[in-house]
C-alpha positions as a Markdown table, in Angstrom:
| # | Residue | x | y | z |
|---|---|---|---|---|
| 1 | Unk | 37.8 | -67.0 | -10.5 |
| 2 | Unk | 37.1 | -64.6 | -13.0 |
| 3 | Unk | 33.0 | -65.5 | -12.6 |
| 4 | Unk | 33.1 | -65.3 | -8.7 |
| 5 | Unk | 34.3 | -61.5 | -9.5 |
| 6 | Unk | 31.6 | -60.5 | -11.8 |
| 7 | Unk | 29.0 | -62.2 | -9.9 |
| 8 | Unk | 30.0 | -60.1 | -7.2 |
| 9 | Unk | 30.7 | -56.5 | -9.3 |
| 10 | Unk | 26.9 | -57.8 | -10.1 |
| 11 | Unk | 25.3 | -57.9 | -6.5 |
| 12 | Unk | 27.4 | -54.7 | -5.8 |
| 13 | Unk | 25.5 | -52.8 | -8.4 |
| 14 | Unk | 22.2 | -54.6 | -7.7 |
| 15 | Unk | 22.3 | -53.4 | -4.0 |
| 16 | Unk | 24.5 | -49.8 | -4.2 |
| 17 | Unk | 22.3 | -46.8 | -3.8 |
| 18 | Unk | 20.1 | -45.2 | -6.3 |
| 19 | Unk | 21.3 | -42.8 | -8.3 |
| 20 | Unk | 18.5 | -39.6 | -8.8 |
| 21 | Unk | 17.5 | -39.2 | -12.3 |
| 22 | Unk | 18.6 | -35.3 | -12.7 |
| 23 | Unk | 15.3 | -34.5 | -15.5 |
| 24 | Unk | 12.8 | -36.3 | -13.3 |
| 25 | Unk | 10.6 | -32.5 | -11.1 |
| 26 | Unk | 11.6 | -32.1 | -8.2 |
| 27 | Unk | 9.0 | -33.4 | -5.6 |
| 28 | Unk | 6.2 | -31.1 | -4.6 |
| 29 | Unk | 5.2 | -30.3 | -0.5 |
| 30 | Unk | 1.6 | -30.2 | -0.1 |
| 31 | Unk | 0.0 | -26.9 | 2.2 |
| 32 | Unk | -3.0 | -27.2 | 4.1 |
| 33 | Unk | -5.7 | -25.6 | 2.4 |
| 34 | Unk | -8.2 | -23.3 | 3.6 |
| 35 | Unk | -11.0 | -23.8 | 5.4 |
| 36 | Unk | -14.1 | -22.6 | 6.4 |
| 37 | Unk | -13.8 | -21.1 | 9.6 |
| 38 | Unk | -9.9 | -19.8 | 9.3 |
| 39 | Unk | -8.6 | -16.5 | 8.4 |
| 40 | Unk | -6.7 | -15.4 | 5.3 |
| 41 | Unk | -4.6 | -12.9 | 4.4 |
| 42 | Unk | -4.8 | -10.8 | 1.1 |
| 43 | Unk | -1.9 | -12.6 | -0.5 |
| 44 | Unk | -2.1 | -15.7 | 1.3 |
| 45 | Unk | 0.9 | -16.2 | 3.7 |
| 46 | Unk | 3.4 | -19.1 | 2.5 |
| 47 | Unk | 2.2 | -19.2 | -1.1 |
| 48 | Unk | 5.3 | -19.3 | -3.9 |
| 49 | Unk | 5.6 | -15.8 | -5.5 |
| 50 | Unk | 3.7 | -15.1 | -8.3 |
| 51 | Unk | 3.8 | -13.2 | -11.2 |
| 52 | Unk | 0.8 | -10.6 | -11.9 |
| 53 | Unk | -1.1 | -9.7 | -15.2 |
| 54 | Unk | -1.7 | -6.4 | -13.2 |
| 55 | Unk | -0.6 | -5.0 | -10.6 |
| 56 | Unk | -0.2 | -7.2 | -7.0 |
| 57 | Unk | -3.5 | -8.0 | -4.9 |
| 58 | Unk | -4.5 | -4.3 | -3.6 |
| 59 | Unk | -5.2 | -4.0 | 0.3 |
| 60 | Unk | -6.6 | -0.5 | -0.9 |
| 61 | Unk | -8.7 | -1.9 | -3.3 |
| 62 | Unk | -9.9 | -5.2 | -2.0 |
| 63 | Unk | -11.0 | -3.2 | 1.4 |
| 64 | Unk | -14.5 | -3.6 | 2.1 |
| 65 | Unk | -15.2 | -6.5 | -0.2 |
| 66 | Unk | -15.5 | -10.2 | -0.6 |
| 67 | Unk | -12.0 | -11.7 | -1.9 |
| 68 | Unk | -12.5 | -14.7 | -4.4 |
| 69 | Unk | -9.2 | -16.7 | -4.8 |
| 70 | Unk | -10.0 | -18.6 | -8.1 |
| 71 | Unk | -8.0 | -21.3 | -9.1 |
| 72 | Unk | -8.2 | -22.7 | -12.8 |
| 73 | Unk | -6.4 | -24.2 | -16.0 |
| 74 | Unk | -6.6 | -23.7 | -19.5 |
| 75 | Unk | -8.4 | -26.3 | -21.8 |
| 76 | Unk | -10.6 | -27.2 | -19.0 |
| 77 | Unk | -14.1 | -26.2 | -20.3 |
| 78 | Unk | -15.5 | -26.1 | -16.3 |
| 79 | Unk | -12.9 | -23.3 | -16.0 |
| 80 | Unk | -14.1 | -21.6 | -19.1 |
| 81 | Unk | -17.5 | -21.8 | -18.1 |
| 82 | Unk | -16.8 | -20.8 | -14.6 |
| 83 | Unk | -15.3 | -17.4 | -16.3 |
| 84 | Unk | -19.0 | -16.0 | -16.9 |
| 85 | Unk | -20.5 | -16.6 | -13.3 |
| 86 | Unk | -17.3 | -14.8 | -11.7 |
| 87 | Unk | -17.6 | -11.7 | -14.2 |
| 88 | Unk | -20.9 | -12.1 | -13.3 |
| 89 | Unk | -19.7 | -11.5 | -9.5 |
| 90 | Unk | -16.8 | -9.0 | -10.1 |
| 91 | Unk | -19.7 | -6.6 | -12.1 |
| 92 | Unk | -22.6 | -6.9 | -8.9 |
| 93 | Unk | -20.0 | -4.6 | -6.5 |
| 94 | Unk | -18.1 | -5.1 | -3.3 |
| 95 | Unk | -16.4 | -7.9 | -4.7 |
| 96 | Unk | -12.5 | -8.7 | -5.5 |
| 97 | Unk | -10.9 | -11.0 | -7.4 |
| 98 | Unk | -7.8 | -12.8 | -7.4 |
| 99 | Unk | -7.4 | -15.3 | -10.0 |
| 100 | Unk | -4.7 | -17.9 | -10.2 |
| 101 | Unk | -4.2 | -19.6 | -13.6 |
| 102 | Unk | -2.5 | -22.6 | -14.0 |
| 103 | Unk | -0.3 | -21.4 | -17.7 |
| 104 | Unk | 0.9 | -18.9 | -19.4 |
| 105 | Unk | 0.2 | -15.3 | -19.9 |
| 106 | Unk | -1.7 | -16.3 | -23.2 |
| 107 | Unk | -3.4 | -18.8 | -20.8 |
| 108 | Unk | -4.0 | -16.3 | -18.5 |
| 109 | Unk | -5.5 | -13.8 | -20.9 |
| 110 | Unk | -8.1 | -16.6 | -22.1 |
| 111 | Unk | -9.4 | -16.9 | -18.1 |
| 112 | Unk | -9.4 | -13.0 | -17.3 |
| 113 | Unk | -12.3 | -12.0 | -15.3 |
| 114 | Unk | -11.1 | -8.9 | -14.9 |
| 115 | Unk | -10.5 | -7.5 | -18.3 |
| 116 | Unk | -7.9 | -4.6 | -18.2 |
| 117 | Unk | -9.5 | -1.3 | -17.5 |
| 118 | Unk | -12.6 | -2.5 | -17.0 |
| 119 | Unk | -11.5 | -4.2 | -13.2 |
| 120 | Unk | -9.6 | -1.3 | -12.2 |
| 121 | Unk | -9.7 | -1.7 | -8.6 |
| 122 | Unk | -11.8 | -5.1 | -9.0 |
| 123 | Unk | -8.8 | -7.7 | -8.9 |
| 124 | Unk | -5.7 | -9.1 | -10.7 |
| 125 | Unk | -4.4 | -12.6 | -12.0 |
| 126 | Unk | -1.6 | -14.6 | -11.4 |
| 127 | Unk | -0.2 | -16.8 | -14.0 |
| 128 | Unk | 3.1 | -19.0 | -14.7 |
| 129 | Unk | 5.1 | -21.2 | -12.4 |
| 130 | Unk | 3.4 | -19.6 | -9.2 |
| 131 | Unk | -0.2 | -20.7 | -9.9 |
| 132 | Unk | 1.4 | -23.9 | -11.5 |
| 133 | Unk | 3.2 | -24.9 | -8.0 |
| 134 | Unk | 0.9 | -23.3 | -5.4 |
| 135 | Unk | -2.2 | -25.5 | -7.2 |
| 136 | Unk | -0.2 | -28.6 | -6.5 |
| 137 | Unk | 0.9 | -28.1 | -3.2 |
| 138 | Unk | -3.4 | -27.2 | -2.2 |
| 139 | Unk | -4.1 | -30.3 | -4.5 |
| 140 | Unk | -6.5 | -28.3 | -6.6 |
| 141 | Unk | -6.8 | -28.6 | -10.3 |
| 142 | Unk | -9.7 | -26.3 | -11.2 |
| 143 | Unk | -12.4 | -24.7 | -10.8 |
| 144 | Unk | -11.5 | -24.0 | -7.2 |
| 145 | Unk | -12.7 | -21.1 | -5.0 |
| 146 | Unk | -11.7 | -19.5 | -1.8 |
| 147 | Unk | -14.3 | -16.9 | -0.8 |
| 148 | Unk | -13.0 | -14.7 | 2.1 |
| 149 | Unk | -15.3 | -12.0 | 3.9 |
| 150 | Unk | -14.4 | -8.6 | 4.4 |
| 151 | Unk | -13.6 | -9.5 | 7.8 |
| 152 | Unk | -10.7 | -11.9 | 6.6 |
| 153 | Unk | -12.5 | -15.0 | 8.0 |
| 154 | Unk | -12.7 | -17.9 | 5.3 |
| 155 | Unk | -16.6 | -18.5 | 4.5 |
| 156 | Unk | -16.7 | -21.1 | 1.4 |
| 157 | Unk | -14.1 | -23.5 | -0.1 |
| 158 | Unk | -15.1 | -25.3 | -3.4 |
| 159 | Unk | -12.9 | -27.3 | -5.2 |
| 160 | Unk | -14.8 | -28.8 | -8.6 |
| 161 | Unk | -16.8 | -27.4 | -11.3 |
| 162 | Unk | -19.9 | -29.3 | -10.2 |
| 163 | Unk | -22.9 | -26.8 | -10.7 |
| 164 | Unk | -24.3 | -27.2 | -7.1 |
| 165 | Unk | -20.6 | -26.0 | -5.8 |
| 166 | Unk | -20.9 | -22.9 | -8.0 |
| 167 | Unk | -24.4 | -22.1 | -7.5 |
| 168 | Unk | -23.4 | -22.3 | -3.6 |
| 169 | Unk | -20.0 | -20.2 | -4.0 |
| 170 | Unk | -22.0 | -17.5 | -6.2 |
| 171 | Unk | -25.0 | -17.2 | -3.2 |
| 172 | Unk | -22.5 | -17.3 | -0.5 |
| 173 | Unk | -20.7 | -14.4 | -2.1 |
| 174 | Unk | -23.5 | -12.6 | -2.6 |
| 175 | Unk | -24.7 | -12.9 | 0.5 |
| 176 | Unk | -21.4 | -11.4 | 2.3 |
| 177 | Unk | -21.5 | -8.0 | -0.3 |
| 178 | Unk | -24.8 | -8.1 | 0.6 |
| 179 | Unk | -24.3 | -7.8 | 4.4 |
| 180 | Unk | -21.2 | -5.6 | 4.3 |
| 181 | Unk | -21.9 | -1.8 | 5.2 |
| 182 | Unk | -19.7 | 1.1 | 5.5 |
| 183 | Unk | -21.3 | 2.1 | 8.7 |
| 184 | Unk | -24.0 | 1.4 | 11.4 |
| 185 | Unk | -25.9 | 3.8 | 13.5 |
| 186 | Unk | -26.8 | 3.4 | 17.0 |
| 187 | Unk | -29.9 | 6.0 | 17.5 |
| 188 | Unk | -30.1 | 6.5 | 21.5 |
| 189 | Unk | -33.2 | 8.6 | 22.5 |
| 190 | Unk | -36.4 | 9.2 | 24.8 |
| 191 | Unk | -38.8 | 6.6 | 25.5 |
| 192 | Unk | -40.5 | 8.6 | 28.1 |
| 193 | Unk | -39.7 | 10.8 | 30.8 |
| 194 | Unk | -41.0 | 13.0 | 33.4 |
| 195 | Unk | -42.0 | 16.6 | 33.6 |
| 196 | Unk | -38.5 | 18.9 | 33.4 |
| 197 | Unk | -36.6 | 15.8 | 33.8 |
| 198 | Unk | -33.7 | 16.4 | 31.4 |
| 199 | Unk | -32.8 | 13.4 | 28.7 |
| 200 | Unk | -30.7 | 13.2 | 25.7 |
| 201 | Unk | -31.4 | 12.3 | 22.1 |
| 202 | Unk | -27.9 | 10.4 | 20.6 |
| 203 | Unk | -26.5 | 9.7 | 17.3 |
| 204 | Unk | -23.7 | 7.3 | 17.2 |
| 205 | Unk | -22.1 | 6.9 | 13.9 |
| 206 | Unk | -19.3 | 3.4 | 12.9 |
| 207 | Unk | -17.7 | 3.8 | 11.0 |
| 208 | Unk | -16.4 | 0.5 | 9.0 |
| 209 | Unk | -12.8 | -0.6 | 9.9 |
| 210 | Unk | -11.5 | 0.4 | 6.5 |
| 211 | Unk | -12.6 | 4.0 | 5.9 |
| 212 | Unk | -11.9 | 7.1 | 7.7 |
| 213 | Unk | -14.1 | 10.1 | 8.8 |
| 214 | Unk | -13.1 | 13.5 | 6.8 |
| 215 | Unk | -14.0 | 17.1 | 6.6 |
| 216 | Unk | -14.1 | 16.0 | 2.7 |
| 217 | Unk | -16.5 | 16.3 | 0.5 |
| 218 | Unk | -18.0 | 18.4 | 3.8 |
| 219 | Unk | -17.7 | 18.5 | 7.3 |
| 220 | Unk | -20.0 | 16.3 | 9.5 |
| 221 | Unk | -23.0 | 17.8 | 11.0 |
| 222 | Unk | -26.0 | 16.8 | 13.2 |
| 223 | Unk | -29.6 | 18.7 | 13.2 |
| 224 | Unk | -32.3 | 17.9 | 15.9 |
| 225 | Unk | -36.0 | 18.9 | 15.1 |
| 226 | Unk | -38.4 | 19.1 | 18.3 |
| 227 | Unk | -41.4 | 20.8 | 19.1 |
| 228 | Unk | -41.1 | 24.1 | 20.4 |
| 229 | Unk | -42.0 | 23.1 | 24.0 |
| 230 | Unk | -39.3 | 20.8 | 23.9 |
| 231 | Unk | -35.6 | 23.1 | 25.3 |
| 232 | Unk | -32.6 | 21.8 | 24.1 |
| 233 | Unk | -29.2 | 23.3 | 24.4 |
| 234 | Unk | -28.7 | 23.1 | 20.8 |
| 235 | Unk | -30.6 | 22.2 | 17.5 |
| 236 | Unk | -27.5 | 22.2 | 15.4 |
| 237 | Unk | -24.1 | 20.3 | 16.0 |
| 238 | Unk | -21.1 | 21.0 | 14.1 |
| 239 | Unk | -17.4 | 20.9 | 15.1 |
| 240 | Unk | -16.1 | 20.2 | 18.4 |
| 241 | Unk | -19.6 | 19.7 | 19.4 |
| 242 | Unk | -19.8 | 16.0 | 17.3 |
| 243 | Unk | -17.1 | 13.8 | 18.9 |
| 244 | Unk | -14.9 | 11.6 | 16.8 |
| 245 | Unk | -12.8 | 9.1 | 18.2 |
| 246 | Unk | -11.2 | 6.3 | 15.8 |
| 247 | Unk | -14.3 | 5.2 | 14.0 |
| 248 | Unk | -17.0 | 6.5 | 16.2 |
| 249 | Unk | -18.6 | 9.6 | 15.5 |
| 250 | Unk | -21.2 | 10.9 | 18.0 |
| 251 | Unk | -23.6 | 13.9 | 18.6 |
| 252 | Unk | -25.7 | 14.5 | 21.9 |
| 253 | Unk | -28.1 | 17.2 | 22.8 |
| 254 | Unk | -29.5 | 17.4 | 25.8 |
| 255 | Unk | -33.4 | 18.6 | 26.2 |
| 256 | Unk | -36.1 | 18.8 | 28.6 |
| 257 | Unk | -40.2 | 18.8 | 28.1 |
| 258 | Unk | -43.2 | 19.5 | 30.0 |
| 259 | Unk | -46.1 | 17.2 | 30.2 |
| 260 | Unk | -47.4 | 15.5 | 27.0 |
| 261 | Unk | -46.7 | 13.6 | 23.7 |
| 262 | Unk | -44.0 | 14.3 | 21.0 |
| 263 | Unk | -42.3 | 13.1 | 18.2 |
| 264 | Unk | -38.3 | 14.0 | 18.0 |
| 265 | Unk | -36.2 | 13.7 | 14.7 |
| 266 | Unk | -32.4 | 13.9 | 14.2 |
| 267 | Unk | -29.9 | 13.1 | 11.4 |
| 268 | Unk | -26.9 | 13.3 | 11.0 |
| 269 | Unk | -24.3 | 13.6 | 7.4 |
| 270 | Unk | -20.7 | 13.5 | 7.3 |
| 271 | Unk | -17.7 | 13.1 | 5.1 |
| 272 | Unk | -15.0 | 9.7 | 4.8 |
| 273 | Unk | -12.4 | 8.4 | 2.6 |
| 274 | Unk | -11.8 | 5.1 | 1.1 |
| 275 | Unk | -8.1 | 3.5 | 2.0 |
| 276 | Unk | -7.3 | 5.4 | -1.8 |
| 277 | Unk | -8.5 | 8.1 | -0.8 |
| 278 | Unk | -12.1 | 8.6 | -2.5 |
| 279 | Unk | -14.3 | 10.4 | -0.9 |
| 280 | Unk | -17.9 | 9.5 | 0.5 |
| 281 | Unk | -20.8 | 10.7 | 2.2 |
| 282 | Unk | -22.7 | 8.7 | 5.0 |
| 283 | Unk | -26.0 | 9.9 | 6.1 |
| 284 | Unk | -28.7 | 9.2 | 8.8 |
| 285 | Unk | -31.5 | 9.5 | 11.4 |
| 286 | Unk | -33.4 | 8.8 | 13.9 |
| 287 | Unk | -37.3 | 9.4 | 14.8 |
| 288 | Unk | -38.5 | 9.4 | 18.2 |
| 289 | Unk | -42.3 | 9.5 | 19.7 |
| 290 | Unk | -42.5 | 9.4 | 23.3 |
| 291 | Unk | -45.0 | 10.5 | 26.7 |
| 292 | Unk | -43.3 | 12.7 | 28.6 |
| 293 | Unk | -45.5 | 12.3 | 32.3 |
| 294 | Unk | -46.3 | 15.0 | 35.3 |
């Protein structure tokens, strides 16, 4: 009798439920990781929090540039090598970086590229538990890049150390800096016209989404230089005479010629500020040569 019992005390044991082993990490949920083609946010929506060398990723800062989420470990040697081409990148200009580092603040220090005061306003890094976590949930190890365009769109994902992926990541960035501008012009004038017939000659001034037009360091002003058979009603805007709605900034005169050829110049200079404030100068212009006919 006594046998029959521990036979079954036995099978109850063998077939009760498992019991969770309270020291074994708690499982991790991957996230999709980004792609080409998708859109990303500055601090990348429904990442764990993280702890910053410097201060938290700077909408201000990074406006107007290409963001480079970099993703690397300590005692990997790709990552250490990897740390020149992204100085590299931070140092050409219009570029921000945001570097996750998978270990401590020592860790962290070892894969700066952003060096203390020498990247103000060029980036910060992430280290600890945040880095550790997010890096397993996107399945990356390291190096690992996200470059996003100033436009927020997602343009190159890498996620090894192999030279081609670098080589590509580095031209791709460079290409985007390259292409970013603070403003476009759209120069509107006379191809041709008829005697006394009136037309216009147009400067239309974007401004990019991140900056604003300002009176600082100077006001904006438009000059127009014609022939002196050519009548316009002004060869001088300034004021309420250049229109500025949102990010457009536009001067118009109005002219009229008699018969025969000319050349036309305009140009135009004006003030903005950087989302901290800095101040800038744009400036432009626009040549026209045109038949005016009987």
């Amino acid at each position: 009798m006594k046998r029959i019992l521990l036979a079954a005390l036995a099978m109850t044991a063998t077939v009760g439920p498992a019991i969770a082993d309270p020291k074994a990490p708690a499982p991790v949920t991957p996230i999709q990781a980004p792609a080409v083609g998708g859109t990303m946010d500055l601090a990348g929506s429904g990442w764990p929090k993280m702890d910053w060398m410097y201060e938290s990723p700077s909408p201000k800062d990074s406006a107007g540039k290409v963001i480079v989420h970099w993703f690397c470990a300590p005692k990997l040697q790709a990552c250490t090598d990897d740390l020149a081409r992204l100085i590299a990148l931070r140092d050409a200009g219009r570029v921000y970086i945001i570097a996750y580092i998978n270990g401590t603040k020592v860790d962290a220090k070892k894969l700066d590229p952003i060096r203390e005061s020498e990247g103000v306003g060029r980036g910060t890094v992430a280290f600890g538990k945040g880095p550790t976590l997010l890096m397993k949930q996107l399945g990356f190890s390291g190096p690992a890049s996200v470059v996003v365009g100033a436009d927020q769109k997602i343009a190159f994902v890498s996620t090894n150390g192999a030279t081609d992926q670098l080589d590509a990541r580095d031209q791709a960035v460079t290409k985007l800096a390259g292409g970013i501008k603070d403003f476009v012009t759209q120069k509107n004038g006379p191809t041709g016209g008829k005697a006394g017939q009136p037309f216009n000659i147009e400067l239309v001034v974007n401004l990019a989404s991140w900056l604003k037009f300002s009176n600082q360091p100077e006001a904006p002003v438009m000059t127009i230089s014609v022939p002196k058979d050519i009548k316009c009603d002004a060869t001088t805007l300034s004021g309420d005479k250049l229109v500025v709605a949102n990010q457009t900034l536009t001067g118009t005169v109005h002219c009229t010629a008699p018969r025969g050829s000319y050349e036309a110049r305009a140009e135009i200079r004006f003030g903005y500020a950087t989302p901290g404030g800095a101040p800038g100068i744009g400036t432009d212009a626009g040549d026209w040569k045109f038949t005016i006919t009987p």
